[in-house]
The first five atom37 places (N, CA, C, CB, O) and aatype in JSON, in Angstrom:
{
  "aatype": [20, 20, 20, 20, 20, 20, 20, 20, 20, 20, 20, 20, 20, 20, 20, 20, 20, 20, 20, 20, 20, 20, 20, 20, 20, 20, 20, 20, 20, 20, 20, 20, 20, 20, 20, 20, 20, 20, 20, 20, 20, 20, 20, 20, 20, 20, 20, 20, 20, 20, 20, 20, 20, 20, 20, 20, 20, 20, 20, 20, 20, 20, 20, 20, 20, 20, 20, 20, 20, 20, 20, 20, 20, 20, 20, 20, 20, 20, 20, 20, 20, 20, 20, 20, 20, 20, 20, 20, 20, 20, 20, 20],
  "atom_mask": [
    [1, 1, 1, 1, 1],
    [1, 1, 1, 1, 1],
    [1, 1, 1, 1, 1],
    [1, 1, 1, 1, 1],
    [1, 1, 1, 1, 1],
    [1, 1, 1, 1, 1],
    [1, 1, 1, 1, 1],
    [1, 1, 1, 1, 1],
    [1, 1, 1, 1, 1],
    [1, 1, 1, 1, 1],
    [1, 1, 1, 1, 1],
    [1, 1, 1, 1, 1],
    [1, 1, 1, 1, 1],
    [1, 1, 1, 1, 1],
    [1, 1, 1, 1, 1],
    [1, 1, 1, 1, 1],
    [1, 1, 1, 1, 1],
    [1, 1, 1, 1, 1],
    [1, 1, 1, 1, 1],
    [1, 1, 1, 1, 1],
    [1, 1, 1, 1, 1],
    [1, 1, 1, 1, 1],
    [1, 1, 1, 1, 1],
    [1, 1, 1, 1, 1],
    [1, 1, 1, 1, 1],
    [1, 1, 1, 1, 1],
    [1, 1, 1, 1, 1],
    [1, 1, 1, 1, 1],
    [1, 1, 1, 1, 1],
    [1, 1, 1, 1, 1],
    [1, 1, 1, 1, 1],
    [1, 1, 1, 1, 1],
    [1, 1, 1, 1, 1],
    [1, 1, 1, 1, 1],
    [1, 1, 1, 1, 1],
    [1, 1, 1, 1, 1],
    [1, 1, 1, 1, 1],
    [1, 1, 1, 1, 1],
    [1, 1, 1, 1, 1],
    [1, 1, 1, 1, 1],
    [1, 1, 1, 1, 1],
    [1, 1, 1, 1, 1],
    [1, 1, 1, 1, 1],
    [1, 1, 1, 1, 1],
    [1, 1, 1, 1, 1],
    [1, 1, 1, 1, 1],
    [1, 1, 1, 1, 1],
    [1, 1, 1, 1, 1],
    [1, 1, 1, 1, 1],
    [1, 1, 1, 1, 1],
    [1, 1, 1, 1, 1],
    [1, 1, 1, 1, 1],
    [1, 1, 1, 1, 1],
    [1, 1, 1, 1, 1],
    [1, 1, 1, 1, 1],
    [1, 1, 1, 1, 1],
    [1, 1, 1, 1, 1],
    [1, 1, 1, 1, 1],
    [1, 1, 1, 1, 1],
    [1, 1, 1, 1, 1],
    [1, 1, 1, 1, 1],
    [1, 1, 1, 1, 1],
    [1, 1, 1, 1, 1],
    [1, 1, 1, 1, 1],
    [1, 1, 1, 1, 1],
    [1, 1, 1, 1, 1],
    [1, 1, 1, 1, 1],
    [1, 1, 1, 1, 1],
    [1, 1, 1, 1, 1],
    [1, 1, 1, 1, 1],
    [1, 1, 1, 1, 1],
    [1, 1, 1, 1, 1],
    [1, 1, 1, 1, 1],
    [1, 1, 1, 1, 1],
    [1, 1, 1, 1, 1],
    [1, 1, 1, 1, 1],
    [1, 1, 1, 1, 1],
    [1, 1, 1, 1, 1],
    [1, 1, 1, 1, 1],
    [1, 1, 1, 1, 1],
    [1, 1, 1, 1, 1],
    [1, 1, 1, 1, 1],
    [1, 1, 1, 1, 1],
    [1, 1, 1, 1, 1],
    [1, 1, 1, 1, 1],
    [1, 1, 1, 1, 1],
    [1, 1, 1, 1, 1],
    [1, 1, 1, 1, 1],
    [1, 1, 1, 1, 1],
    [1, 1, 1, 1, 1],
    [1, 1, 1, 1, 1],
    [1, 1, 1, 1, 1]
  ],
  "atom_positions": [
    [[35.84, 10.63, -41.66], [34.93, 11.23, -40.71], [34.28, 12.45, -41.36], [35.67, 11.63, -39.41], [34.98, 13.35, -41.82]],
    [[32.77, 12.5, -41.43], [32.78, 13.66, -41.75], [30.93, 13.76, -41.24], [33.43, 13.92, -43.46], [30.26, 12.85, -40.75]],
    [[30.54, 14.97, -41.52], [28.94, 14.97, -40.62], [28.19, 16.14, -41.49], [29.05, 15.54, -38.55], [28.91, 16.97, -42.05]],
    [[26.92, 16.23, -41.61], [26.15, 17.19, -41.76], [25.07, 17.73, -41.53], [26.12, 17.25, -42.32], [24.05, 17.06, -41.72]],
    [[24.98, 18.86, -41.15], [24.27, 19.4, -40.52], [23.0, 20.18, -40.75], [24.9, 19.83, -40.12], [23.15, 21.4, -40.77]],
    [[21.72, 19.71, -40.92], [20.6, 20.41, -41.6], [19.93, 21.64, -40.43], [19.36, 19.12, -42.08], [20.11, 21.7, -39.22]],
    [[19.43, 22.21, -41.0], [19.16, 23.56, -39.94], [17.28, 22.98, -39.8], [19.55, 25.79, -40.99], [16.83, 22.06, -40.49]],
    [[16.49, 23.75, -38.82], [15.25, 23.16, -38.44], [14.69, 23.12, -39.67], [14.42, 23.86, -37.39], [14.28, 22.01, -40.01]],
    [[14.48, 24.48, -40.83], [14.16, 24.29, -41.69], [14.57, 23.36, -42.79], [14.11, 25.1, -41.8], [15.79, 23.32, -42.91]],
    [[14.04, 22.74, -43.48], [14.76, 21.61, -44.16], [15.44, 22.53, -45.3], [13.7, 20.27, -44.76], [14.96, 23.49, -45.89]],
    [[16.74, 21.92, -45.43], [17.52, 22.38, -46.57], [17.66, 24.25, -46.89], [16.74, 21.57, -47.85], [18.23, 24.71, -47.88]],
    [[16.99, 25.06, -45.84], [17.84, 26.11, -45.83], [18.73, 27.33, -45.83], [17.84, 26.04, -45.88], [18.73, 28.53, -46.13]],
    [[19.72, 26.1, -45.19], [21.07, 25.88, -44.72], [21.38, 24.73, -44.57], [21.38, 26.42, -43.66], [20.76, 23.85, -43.97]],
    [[22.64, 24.63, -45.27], [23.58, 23.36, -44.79], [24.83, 23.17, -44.3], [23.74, 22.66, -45.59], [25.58, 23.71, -45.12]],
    [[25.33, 22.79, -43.62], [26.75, 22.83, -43.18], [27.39, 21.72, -43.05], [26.92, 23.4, -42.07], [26.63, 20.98, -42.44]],
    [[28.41, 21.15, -43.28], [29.66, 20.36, -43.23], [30.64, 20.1, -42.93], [29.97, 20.26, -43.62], [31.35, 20.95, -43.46]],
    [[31.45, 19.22, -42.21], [32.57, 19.09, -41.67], [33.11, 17.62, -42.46], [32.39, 19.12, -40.03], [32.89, 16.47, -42.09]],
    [[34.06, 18.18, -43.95], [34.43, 16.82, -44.19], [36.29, 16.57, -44.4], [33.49, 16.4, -45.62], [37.1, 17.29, -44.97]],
    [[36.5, 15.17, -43.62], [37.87, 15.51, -43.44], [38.32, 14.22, -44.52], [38.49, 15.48, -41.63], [37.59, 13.3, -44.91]],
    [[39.69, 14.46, -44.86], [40.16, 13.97, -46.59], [41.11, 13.1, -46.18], [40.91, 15.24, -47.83], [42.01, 13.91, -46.36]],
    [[41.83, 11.9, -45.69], [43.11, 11.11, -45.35], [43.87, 11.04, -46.54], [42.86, 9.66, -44.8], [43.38, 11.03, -47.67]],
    [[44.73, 11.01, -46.35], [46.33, 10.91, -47.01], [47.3, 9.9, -46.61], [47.14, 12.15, -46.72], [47.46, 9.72, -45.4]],
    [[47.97, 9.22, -47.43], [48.92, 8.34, -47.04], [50.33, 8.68, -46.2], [49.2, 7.81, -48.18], [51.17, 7.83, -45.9]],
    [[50.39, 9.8, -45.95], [50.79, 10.78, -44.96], [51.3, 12.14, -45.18], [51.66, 10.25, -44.3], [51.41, 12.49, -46.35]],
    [[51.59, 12.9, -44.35], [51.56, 14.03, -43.91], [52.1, 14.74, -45.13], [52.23, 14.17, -42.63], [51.3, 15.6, -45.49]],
    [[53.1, 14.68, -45.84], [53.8, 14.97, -47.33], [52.73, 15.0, -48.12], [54.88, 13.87, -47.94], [52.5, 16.14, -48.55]],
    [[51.95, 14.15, -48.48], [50.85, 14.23, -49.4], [50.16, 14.77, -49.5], [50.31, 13.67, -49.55], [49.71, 15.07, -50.61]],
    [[49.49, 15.37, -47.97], [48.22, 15.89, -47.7], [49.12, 17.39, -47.83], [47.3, 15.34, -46.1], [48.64, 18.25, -48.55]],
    [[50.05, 17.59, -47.32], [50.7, 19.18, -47.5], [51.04, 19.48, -49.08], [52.33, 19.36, -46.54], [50.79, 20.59, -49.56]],
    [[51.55, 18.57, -49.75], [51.38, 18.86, -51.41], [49.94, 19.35, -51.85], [51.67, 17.42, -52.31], [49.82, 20.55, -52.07]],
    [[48.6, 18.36, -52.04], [47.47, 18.94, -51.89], [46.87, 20.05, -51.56], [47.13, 18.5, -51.46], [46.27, 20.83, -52.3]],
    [[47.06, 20.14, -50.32], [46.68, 20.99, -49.32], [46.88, 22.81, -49.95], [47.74, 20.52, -47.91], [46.08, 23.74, -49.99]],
    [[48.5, 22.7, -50.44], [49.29, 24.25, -50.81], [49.03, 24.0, -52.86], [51.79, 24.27, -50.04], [49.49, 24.7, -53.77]],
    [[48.34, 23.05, -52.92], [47.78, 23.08, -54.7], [46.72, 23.98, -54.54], [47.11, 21.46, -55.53], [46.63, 25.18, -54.79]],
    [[45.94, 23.18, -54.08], [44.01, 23.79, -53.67], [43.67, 24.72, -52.63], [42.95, 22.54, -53.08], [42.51, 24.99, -52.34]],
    [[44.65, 25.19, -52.08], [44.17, 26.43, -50.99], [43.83, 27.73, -51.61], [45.36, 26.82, -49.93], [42.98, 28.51, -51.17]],
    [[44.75, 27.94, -52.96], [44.19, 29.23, -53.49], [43.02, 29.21, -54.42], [45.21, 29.91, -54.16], [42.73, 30.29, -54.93]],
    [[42.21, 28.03, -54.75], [40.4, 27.87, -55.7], [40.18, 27.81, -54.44], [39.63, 26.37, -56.96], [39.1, 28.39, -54.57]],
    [[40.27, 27.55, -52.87], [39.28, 27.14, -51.93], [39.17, 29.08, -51.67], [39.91, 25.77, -50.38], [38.13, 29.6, -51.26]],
    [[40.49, 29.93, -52.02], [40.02, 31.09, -50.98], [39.56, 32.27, -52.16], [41.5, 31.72, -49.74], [39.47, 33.46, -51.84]],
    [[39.28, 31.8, -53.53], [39.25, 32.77, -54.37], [37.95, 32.25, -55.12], [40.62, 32.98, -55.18], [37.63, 32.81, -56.18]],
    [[37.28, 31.35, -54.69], [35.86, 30.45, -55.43], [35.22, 31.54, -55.4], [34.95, 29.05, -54.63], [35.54, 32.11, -54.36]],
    [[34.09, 32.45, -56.27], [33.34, 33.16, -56.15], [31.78, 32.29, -56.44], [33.83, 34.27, -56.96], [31.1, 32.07, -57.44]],
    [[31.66, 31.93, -54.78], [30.59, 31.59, -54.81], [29.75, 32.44, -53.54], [30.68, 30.14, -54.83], [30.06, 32.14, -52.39]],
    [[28.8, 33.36, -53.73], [28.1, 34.07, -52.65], [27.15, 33.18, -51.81], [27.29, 35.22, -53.24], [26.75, 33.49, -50.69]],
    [[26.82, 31.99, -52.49], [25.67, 31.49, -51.02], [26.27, 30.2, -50.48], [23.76, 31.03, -51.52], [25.73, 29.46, -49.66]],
    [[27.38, 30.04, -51.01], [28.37, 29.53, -50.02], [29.82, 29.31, -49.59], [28.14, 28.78, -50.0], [30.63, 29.52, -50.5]],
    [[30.35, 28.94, -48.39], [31.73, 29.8, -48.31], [32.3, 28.38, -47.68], [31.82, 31.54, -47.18], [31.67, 27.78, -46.81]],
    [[33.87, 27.79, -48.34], [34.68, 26.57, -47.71], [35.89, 27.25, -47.25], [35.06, 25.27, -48.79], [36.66, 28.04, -47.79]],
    [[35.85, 26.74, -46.18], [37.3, 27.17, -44.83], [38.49, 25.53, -45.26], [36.29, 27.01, -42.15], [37.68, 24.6, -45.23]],
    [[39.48, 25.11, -45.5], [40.18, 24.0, -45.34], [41.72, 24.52, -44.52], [40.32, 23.28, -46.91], [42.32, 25.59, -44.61]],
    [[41.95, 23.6, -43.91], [42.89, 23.25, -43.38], [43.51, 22.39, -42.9], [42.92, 23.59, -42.99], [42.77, 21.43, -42.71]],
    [[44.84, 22.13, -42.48], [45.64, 20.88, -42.71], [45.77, 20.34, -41.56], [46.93, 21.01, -43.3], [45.98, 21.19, -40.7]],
    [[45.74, 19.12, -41.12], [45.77, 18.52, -39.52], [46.66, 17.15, -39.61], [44.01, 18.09, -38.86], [46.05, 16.1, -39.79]],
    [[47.88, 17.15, -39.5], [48.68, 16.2, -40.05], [48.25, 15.05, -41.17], [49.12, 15.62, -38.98], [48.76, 15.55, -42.17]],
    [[47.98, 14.5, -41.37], [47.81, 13.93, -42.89], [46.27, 14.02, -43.55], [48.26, 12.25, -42.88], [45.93, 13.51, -44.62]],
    [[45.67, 14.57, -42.91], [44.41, 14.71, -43.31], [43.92, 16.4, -43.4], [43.57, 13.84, -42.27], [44.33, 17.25, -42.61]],
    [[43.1, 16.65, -44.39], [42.8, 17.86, -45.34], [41.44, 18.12, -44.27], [42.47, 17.46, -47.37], [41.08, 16.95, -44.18]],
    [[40.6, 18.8, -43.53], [39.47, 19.31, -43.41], [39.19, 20.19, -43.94], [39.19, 19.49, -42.55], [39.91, 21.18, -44.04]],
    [[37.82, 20.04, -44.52], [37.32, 20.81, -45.12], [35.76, 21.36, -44.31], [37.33, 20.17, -46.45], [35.05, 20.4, -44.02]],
    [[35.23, 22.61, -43.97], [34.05, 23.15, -43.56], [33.09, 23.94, -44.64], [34.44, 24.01, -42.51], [33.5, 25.01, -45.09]],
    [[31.79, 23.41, -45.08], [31.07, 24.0, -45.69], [29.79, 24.58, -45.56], [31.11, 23.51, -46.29], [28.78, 23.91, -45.76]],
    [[29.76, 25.61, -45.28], [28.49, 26.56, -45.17], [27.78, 26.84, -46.08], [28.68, 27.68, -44.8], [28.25, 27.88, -46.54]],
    [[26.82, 26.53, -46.71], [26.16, 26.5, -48.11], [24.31, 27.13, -47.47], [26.29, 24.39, -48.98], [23.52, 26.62, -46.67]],
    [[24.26, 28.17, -48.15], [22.62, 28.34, -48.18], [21.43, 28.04, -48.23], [22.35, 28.62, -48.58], [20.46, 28.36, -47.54]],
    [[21.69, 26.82, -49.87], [20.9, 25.9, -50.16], [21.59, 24.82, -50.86], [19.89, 26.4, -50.82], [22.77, 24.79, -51.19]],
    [[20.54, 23.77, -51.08], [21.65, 22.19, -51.32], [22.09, 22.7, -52.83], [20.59, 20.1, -51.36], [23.07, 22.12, -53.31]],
    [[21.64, 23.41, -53.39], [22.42, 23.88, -55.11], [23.3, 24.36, -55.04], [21.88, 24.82, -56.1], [23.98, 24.44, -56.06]],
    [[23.75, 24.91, -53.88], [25.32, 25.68, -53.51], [25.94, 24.4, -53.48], [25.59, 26.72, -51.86], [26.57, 23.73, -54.29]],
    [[25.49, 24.21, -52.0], [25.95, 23.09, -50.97], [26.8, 21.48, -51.83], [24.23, 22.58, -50.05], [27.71, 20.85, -51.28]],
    [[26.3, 21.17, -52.97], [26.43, 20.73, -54.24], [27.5, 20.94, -54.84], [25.62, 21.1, -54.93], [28.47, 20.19, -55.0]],
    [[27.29, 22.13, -55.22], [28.5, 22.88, -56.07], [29.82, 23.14, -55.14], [27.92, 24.47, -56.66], [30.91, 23.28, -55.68]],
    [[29.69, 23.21, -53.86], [31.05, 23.31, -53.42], [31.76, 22.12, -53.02], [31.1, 24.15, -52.41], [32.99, 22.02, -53.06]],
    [[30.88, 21.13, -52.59], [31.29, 19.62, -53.01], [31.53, 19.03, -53.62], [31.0, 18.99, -52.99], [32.22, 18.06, -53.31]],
    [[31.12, 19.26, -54.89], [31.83, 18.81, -56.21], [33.09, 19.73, -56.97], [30.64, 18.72, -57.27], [33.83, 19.27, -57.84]],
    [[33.15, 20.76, -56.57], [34.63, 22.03, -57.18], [35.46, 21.13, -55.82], [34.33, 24.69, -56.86], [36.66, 20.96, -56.03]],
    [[34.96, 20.6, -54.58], [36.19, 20.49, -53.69], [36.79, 19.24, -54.11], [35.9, 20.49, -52.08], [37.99, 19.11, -54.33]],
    [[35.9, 18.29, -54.24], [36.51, 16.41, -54.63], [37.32, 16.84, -56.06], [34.75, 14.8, -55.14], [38.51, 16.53, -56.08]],
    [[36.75, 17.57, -57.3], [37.37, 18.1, -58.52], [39.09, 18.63, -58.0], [36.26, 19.53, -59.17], [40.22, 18.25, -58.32]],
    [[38.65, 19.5, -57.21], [40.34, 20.31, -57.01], [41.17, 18.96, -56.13], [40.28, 22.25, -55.65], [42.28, 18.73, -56.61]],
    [[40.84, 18.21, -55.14], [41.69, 17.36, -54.45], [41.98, 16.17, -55.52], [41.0, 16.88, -53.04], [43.05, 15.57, -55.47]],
    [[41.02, 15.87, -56.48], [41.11, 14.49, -57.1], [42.24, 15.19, -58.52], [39.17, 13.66, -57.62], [42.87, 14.32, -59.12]],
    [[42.41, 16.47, -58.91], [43.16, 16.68, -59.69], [44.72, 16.73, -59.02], [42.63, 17.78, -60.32], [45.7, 16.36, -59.67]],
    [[44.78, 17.09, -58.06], [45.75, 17.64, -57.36], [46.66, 16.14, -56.59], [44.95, 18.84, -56.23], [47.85, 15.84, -56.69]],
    [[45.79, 15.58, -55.99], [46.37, 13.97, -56.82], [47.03, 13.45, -57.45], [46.0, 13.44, -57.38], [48.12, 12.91, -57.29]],
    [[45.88, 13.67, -58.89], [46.46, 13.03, -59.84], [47.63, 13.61, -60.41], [45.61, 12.79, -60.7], [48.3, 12.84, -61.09]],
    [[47.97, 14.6, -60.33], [49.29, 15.9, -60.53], [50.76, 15.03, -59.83], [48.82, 17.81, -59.24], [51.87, 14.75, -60.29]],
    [[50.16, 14.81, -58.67], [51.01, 14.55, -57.68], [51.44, 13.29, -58.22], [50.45, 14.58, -56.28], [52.67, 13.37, -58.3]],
    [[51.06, 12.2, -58.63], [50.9, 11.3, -58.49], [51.82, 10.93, -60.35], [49.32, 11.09, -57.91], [52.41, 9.91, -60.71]],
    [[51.61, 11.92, -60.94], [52.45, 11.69, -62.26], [53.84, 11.98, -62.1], [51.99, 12.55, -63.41], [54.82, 11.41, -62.6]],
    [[53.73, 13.34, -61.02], [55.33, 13.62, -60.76], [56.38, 12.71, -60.13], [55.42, 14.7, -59.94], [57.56, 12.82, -60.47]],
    [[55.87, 11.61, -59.0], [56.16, 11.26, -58.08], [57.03, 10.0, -59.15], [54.96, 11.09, -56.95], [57.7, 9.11, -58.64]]
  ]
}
């Protein structure tokens, strides 16, 4: 599930609501406590990601300025979950 939201002006502002499934609740909380500290320490000024955990699934909210942010925090977020994964996934 996930949605986005263009403002009247085209592109900006953009905003996002995208949520991440997990094969359950263990997984998504391993993830979740990997990538929470790049989600709250990203120094990015024109745009800002909120995540949090909702039993097995990761939401993520993105407020981005313009789609070159908006971009960049979508791709550092799939990067940090798809590593954090694969981490998981060697240990296991």
């Amino acid at each position: 599930m996930w949605g986005i939201n263009i403002s009247e002006k085209i592109l900006e502002s953009i905003n996002s609501d995208i949520q991440v499934d997990f094969k359950d609740e263990k997984q998504a909380k391993i993830v979740y406590d990997s990538i929470l500290l790049e989600f709250e320490t990203a120094p990015d000024y024109r745009s800002s990601m909120e995540l949090t955990l909702d039993g097995n699934s990761i939401k993520i909210k993105i407020d981005a300025e313009d789609a070159t942010s908006f971009r960049a925090s979508i791709n550092s977020a799939i990067k940090w979950i798809k590593l954090a994964v694969e981490i998981n996934e060697l240990v296991e």
